[in-house]
Biopython code that builds the backbone (N, CA, C, O; Angstrom):
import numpy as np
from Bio.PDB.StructureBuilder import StructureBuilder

atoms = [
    (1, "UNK", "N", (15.702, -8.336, 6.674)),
    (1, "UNK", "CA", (14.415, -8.096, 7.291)),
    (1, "UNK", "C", (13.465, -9.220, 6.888)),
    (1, "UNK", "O", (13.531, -9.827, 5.819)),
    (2, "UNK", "N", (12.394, -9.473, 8.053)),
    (2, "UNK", "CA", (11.864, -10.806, 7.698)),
    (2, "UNK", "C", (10.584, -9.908, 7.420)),
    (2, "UNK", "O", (10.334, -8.779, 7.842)),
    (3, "UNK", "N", (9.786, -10.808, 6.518)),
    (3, "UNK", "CA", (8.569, -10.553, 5.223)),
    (3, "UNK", "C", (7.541, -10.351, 6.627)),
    (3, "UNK", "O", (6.656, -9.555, 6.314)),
    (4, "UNK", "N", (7.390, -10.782, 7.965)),
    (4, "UNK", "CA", (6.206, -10.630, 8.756)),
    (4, "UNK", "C", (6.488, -9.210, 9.347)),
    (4, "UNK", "O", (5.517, -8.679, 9.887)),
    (5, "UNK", "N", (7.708, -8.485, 9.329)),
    (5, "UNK", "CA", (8.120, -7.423, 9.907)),
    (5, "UNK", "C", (7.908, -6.473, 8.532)),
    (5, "UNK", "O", (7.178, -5.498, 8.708)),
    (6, "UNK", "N", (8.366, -6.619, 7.427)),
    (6, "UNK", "CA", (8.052, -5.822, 5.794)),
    (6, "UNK", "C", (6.498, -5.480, 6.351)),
    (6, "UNK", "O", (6.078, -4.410, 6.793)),
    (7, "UNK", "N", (5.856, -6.643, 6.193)),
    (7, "UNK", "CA", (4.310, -6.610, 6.145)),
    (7, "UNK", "C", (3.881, -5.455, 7.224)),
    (7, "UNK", "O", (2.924, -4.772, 6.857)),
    (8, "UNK", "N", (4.406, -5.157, 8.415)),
    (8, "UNK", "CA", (4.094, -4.627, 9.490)),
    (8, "UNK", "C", (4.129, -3.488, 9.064)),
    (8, "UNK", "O", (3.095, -2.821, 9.063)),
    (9, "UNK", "N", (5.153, -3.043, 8.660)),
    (9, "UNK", "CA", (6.057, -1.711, 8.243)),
    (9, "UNK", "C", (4.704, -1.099, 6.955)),
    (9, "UNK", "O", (4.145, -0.016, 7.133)),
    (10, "UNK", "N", (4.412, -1.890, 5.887)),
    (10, "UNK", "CA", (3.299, -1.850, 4.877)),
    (10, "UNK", "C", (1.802, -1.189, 5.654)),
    (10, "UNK", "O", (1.040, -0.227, 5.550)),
    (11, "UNK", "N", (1.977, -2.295, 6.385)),
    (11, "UNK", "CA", (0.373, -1.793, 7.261)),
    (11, "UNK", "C", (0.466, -0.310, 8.022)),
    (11, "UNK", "O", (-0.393, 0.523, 8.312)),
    (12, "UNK", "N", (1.480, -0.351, 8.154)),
    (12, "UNK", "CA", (2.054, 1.088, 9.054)),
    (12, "UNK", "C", (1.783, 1.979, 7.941)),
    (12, "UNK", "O", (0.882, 2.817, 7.937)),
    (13, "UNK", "N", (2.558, 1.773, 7.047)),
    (13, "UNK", "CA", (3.097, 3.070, 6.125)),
    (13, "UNK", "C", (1.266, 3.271, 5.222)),
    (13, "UNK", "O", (0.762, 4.365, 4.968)),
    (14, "UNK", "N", (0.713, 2.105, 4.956)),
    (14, "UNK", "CA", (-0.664, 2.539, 4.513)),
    (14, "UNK", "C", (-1.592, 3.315, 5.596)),
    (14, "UNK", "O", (-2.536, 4.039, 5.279)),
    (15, "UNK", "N", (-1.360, 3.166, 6.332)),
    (15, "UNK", "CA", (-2.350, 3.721, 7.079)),
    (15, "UNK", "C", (-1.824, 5.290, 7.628)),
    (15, "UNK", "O", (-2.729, 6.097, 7.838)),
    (16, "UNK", "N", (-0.819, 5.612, 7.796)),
    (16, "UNK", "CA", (-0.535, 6.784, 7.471)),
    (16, "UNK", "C", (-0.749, 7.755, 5.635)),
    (16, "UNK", "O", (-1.046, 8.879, 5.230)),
    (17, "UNK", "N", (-0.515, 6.943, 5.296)),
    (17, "UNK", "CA", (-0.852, 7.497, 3.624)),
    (17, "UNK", "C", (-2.636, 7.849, 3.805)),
    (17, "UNK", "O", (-3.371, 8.812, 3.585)),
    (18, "UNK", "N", (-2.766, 6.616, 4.271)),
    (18, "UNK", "CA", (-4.504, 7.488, 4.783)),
    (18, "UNK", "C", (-4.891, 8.492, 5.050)),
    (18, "UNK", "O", (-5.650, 9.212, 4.400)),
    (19, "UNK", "N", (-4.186, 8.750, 6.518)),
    (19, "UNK", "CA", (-4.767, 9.877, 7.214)),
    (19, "UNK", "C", (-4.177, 11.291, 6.573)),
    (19, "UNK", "O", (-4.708, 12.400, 6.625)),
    (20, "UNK", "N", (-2.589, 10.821, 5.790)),
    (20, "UNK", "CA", (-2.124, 12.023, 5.218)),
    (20, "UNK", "C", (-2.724, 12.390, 4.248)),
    (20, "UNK", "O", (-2.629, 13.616, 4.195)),
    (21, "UNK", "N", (-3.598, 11.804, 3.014)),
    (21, "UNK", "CA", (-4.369, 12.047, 2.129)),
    (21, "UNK", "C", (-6.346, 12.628, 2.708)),
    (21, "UNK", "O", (-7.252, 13.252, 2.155)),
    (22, "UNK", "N", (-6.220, 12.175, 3.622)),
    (22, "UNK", "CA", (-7.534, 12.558, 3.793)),
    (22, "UNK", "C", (-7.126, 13.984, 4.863)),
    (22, "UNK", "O", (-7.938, 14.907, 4.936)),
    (23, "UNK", "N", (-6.032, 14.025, 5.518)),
    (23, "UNK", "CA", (-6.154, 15.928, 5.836)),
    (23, "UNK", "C", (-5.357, 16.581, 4.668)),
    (23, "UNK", "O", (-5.909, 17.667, 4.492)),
    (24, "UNK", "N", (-4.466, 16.469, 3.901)),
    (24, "UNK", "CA", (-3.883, 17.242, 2.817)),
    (24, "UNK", "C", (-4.251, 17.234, 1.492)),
    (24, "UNK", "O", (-3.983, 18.221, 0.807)),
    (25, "UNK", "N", (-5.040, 15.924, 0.831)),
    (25, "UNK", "CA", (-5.218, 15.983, -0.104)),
    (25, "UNK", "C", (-4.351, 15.099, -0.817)),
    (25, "UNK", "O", (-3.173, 15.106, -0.462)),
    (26, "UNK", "N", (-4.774, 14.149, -1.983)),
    (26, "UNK", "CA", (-4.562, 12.973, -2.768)),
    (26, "UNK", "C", (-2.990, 13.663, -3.525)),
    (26, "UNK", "O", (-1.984, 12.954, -3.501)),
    (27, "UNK", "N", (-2.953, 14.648, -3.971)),
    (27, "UNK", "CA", (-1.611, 15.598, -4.849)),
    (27, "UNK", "C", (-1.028, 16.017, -3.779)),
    (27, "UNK", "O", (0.043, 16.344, -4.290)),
    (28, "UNK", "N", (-0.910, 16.266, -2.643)),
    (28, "UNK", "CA", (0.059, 17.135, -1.885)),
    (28, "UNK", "C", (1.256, 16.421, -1.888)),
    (28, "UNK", "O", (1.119, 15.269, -2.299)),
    (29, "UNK", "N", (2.273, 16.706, -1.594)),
    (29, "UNK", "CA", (3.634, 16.694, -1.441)),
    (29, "UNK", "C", (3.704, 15.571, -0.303)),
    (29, "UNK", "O", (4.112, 14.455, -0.621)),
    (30, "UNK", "N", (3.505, 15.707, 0.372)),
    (30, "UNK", "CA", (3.506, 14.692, 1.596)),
    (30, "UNK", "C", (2.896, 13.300, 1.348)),
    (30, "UNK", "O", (3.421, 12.201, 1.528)),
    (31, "UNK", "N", (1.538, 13.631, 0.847)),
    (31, "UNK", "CA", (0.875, 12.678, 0.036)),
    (31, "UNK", "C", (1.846, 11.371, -1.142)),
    (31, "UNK", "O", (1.818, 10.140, -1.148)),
    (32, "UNK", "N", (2.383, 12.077, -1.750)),
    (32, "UNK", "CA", (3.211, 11.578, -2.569)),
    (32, "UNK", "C", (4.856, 11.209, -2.203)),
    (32, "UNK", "O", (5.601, 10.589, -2.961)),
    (33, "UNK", "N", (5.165, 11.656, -1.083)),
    (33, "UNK", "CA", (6.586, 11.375, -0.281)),
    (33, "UNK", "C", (5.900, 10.190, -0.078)),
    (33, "UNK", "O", (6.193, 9.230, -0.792)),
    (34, "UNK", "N", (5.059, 10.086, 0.748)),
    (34, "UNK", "CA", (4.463, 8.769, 1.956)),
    (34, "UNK", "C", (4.191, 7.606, 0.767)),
    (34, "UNK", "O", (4.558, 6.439, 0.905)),
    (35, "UNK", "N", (3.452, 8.141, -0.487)),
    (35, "UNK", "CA", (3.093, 6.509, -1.011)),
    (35, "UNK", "C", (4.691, 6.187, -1.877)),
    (35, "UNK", "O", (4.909, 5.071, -2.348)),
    (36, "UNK", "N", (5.599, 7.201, -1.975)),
    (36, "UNK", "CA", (6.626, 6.757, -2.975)),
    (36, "UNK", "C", (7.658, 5.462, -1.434)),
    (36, "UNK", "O", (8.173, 4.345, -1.483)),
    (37, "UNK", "N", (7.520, 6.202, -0.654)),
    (37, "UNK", "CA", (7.737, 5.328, 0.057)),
    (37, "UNK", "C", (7.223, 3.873, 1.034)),
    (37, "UNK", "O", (7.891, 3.194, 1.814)),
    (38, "UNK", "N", (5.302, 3.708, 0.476)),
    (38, "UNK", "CA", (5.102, 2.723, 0.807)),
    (38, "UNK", "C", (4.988, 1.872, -0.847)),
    (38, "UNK", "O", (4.400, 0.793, -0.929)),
    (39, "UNK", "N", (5.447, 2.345, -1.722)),
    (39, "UNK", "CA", (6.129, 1.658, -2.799)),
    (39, "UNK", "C", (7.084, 0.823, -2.278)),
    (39, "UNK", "O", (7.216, -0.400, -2.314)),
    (40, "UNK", "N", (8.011, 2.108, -1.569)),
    (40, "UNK", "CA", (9.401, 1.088, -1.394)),
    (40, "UNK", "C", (9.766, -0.337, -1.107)),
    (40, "UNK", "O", (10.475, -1.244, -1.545)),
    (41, "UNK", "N", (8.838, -0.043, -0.055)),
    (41, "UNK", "CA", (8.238, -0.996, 0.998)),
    (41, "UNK", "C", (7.878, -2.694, 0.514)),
    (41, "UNK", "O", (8.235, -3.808, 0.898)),
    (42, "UNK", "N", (6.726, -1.995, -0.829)),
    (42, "UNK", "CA", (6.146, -3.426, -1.305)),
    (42, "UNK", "C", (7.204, -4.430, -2.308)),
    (42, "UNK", "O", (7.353, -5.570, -2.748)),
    (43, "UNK", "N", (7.992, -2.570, -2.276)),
    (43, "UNK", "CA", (8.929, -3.280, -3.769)),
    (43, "UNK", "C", (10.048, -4.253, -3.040)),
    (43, "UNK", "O", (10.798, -5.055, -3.596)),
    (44, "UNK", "N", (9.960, -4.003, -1.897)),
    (44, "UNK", "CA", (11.060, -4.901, -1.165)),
    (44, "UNK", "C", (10.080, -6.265, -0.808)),
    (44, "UNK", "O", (10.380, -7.408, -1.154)),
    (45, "UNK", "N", (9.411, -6.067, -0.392)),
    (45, "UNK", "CA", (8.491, -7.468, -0.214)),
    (45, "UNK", "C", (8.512, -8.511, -1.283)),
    (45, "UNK", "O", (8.590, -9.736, -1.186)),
    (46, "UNK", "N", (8.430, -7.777, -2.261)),
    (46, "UNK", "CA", (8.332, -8.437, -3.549)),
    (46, "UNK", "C", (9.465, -9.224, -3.679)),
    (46, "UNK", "O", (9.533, -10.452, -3.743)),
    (47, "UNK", "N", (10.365, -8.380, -3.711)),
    (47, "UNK", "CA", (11.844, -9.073, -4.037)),
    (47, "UNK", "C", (12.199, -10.375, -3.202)),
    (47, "UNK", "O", (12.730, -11.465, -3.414)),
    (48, "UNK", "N", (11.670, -9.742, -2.219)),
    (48, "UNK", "CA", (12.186, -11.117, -0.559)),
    (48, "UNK", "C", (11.231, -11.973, -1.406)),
    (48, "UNK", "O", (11.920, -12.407, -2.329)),
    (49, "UNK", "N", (10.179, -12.348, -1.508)),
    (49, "UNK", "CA", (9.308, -12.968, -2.235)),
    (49, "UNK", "C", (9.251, -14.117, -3.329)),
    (49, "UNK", "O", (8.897, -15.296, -3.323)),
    (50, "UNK", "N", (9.943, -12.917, -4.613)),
    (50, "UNK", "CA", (10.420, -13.647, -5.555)),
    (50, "UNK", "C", (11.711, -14.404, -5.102)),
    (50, "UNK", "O", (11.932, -15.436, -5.735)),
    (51, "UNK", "N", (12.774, -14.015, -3.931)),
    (51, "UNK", "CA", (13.912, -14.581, -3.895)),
    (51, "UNK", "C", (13.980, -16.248, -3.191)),
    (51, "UNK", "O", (14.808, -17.159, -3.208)),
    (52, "UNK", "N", (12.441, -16.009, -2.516)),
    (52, "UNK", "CA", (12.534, -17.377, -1.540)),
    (52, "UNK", "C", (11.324, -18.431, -2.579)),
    (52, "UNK", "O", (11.196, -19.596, -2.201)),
    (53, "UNK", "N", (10.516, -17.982, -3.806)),
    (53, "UNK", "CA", (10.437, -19.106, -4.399)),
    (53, "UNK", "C", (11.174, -19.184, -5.349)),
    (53, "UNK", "O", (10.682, -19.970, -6.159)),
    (54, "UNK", "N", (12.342, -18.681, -5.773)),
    (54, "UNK", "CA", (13.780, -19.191, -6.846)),
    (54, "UNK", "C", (14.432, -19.816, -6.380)),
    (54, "UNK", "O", (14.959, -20.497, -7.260)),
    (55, "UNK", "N", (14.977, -20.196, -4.987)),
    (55, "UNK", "CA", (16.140, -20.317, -3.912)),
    (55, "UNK", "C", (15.517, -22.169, -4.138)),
    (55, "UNK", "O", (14.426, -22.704, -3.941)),
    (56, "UNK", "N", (17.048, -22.747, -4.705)),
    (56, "UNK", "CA", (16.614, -24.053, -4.255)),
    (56, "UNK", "C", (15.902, -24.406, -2.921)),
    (56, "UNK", "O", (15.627, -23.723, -1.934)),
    (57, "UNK", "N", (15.690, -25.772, -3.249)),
    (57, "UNK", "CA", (15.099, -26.273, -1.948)),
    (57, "UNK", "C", (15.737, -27.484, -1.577)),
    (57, "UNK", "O", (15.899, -28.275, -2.506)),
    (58, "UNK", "N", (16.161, -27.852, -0.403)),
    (58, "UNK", "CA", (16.870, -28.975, -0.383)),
    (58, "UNK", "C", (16.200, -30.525, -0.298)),
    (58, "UNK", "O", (16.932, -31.515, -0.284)),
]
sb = StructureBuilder()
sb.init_structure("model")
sb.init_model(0)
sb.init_chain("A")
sb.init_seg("    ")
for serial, (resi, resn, name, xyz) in enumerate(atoms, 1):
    if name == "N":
        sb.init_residue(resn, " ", resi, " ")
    sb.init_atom(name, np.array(xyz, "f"), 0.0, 1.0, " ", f" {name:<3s}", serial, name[0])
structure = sb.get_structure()
């Protein structure tokens, strides 16, 4: 997956964490599904990230 499509997916998944925290509440269950999974998200960004400034360069 390319980092401009991650990013998309991020903007997506925050902005649902929004609206799910502002009708359920910051502790609800859903609340906390949605940000463990826009964790996921960044934690993959990250990685793509760190992997393309380690990666020689020719």
């Amino acid at each position: 997956m390319f980092n401009n499509e991650i990013l998309t997916l991020i903007e997506k998944k925050r902005t649902e964490l929004i609206e799910v925290v502002a009708k359920n509440g910051l502790n609800s269950a859903v609340a906390i599904q949605v940000s463990r999974e826009l964790d996921s998200l960044l934690n993959m960004y990250n990685k793509q990230k760190n992997k393309q400034k380690s990666a020689p360069r020719p």
